[in-house]
N, C-alpha and C positions, 0 to 999 in steps of 0.2 A: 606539320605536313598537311598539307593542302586534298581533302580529299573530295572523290565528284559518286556517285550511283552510277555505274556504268551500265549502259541498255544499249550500245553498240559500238565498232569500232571509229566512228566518224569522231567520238571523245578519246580521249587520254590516260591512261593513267596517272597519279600520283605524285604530287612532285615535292621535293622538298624544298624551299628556297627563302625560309627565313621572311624579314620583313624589309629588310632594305637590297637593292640593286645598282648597278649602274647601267645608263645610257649616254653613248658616246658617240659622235660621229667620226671621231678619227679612229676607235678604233676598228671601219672597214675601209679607211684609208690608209692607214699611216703601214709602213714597211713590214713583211710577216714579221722578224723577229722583232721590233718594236711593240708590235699590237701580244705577241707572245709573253714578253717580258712584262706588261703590261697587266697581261691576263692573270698572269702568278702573282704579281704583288696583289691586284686588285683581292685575289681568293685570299692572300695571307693575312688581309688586313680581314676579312669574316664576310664583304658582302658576298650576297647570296645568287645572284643573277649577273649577268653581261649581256647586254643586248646591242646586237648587231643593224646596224639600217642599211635600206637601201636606195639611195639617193643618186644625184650627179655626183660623179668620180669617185662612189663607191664600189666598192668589191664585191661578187657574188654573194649574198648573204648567207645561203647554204652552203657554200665551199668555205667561206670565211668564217661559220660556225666549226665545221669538222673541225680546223685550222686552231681554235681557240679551245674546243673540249680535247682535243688531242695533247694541248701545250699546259693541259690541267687537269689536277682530279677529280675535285668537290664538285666546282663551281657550277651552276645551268647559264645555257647558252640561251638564248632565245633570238628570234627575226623581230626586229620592232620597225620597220616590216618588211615581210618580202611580197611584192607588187605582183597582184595574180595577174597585170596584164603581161607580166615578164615573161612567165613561164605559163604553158600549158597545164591541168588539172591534173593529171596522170602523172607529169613530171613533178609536182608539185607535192601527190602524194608519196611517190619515191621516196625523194630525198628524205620528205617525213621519214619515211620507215626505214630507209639506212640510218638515218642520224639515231633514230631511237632503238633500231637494236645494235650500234658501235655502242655507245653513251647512255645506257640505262636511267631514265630517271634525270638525266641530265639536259633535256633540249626541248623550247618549248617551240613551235611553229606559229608566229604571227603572220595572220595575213589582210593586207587593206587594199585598197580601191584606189589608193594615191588621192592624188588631184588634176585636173583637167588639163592645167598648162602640163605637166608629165607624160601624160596619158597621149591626149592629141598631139601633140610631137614626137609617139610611137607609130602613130596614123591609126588610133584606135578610137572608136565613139564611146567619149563618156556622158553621152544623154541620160543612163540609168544608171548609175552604178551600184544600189541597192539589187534592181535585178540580176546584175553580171556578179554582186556576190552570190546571190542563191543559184545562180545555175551553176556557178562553180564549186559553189558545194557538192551540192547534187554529182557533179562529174568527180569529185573527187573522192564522192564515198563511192559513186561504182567502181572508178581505179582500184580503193581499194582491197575490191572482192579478189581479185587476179593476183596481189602483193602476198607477199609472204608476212605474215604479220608478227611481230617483234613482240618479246617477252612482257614491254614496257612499251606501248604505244603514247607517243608525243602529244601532250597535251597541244590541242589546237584552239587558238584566240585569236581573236577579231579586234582589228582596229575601227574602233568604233568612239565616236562624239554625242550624234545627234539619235534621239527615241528608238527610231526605227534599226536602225545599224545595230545597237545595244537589244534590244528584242531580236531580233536575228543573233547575235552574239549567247543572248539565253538561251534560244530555241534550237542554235543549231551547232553551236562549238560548246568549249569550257570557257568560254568568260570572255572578256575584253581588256587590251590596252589602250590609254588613252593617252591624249598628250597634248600639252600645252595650254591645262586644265588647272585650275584654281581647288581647292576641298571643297566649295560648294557644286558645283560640278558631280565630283567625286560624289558627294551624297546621291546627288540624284541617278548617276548611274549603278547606283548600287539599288537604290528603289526600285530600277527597271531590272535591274541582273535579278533581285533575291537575292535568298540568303548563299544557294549553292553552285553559285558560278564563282569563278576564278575572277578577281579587278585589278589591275595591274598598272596604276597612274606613272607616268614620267613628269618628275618633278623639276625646274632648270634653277638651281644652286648659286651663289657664291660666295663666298667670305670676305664678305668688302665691308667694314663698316660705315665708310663716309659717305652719308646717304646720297650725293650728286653723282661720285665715283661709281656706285651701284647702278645707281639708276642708268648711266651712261655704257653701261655695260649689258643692263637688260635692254635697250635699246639696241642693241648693232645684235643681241640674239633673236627680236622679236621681230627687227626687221623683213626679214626673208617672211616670216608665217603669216603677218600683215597683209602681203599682196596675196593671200591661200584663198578663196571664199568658203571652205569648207571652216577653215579656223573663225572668222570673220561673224560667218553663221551663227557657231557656235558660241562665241565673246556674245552676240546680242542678245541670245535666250539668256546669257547667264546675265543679262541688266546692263551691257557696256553699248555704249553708240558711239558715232561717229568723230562728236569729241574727242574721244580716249582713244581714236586710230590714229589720230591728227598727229602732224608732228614726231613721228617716231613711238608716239604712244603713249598717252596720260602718265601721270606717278601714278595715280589710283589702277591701274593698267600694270604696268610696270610691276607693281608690289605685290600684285594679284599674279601673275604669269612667276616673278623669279623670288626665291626665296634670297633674301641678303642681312648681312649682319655679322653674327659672331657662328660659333658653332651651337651655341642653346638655341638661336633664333631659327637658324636652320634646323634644326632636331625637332621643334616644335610645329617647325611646316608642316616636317614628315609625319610628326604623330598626329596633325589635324587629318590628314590624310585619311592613316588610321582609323581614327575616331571614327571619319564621316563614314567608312566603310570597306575600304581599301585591305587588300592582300598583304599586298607587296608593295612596295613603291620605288620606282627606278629614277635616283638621283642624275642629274648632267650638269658635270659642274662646268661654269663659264670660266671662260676668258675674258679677259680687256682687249685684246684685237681679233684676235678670229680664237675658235677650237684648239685646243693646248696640251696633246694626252701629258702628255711630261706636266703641266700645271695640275692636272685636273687629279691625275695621281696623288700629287702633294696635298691638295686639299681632301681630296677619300682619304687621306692618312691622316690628318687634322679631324675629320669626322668621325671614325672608327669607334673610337672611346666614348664619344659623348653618344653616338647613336647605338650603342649599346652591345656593340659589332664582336 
């Protein structure tokens, strides 16, 4: 169990959620009782987290947490992430404090900044969005002077990549998710967290051994994150350039972004994770043509055993 010093309500309590997760985009797409039936195999098989996003043609990420702690016992829910230009601060802390006194212990609240093309086609300025996170901090711990505050207040984390986000993510939640991140990475944001924040990396999986097969696979996922500049930014602190965007994106790119092989090869991604510093790490396993929850199942079920689940 994951624990923090708590010195006010803007932190969380306590959570329990093992070492490995998943991260899924279908499941705040795919049909309630799919994403249901989903959520109970995912807990039978042992991992520890489900993380919900929220994207184009996803689903409320706070309605579609209730949604999934309700169709489960153990399991934590988490937002990986819900987009504070969605919602208002005060709405933002709500939900927090319904979710954490229904679901004790069970629901983490992520929250990031998006990216620009997102944002600006809400009609919102994302000129700063380091400051539009601290000020909605700030609005959110006044919110939640007025709330009624739950036995188990929701751990709160920050989608964060780059120094500054990750230092905000130390100084003013429990920790950070990150994603689309390599272990090296991982190290570094654990330098910036210390020892006693919460790190929560999403790792992109599959079980292909034929290395072209793989590859062609981390390509149609890496696609989309390619055109991000947040991501972009982030690949060139960590040593990649322009070369490795080229084309769908280097093999050295590629290998770096999605874990592929057998299930030791992937086990050992997770435990670099670990190693470099990592909590938790929130697996997402690929597809060959788009997001597959029915595939992606079958390979959480293949990984179970060997990741120690």
């Amino acid at each position: 169990m994951f624990h923090l010093d708590r010195t006010s309500y803007a932190r969380g309590a306590a959570v329990d959620i093992g070492r490995v997760g998943v991260w899924h985009p279908m499941i705040s797409k795919a049909p309630a009782e799919e994403a249901r039936r989903a959520a109970a195999t995912i807990e039978e098989l042992g991992y520890g987290s489900l993380w919900v996003n929220e994207g184009l043609g996803s689903k409320e990420p706070l309605t579609m947490s209730a949604v999934l702690l309700a169709a489960t016992g153990r399991i934590a829910v988490g937002t990986g992430i819900a987009n504070l230009w969605v919602r208002d601060a005060t709405a933002m802390a709500a939900g927090r404090a319904a979710l954490a006194d229904a679901f004790p212990g069970r629901f983490l609240l992520g929250i990031g900044v998006s990216h620009a093309p997102m944002v600006t086609g809400r009609g919102h300025d994302y000129a700063k969005p380091l400051a539009a996170m601290r000020s909605y901090l700030d609005a959110m711990d006044h919110a939640v002077q007025a709330l009624p505050r739950p036995p188990s207040p929701a751990p709160r984390i920050l989608a964060a990549l780059r120094p500054r986000m990750l230092e905000l993510s130390r100084d003013r939640a429990d920790g950070a998710h990150t994603y689309f991140v390599p272990p090296e990475h991982t190290a570094q944001a654990r330098h910036v967290l210390g020892r006693d924040r919460l790190l929560i990396p999403e790792q992109a999986v599959v079980l292909e051994t034929d290395p072209a097969r793989a590859r062609a696979i981390a390509r149609t996922h890496m696609a989309y994150y390619l055109k991000l500049p947040n991501y972009l930014n982030n690949l060139r602190e960590l040593g990649f350039g322009d070369d490795d965007f080229a084309d769908g994106g280097s093999n050295r790119l590629a290998d770096a972004i999605v874990a592929w092989g057998d299930a030791d090869a992937v086990t050992k991604r997770v435990q670099a994770h670990l190693d470099a510093g990592a909590d938790h790490v929130a697996i997402q396993p690929l597809s060959p043509e788009a997001p597959d929850l029915a595939d992606a199942v079958t390979q959480l079920t293949a990984l179970a055993a060997p990741l120690g689940l």
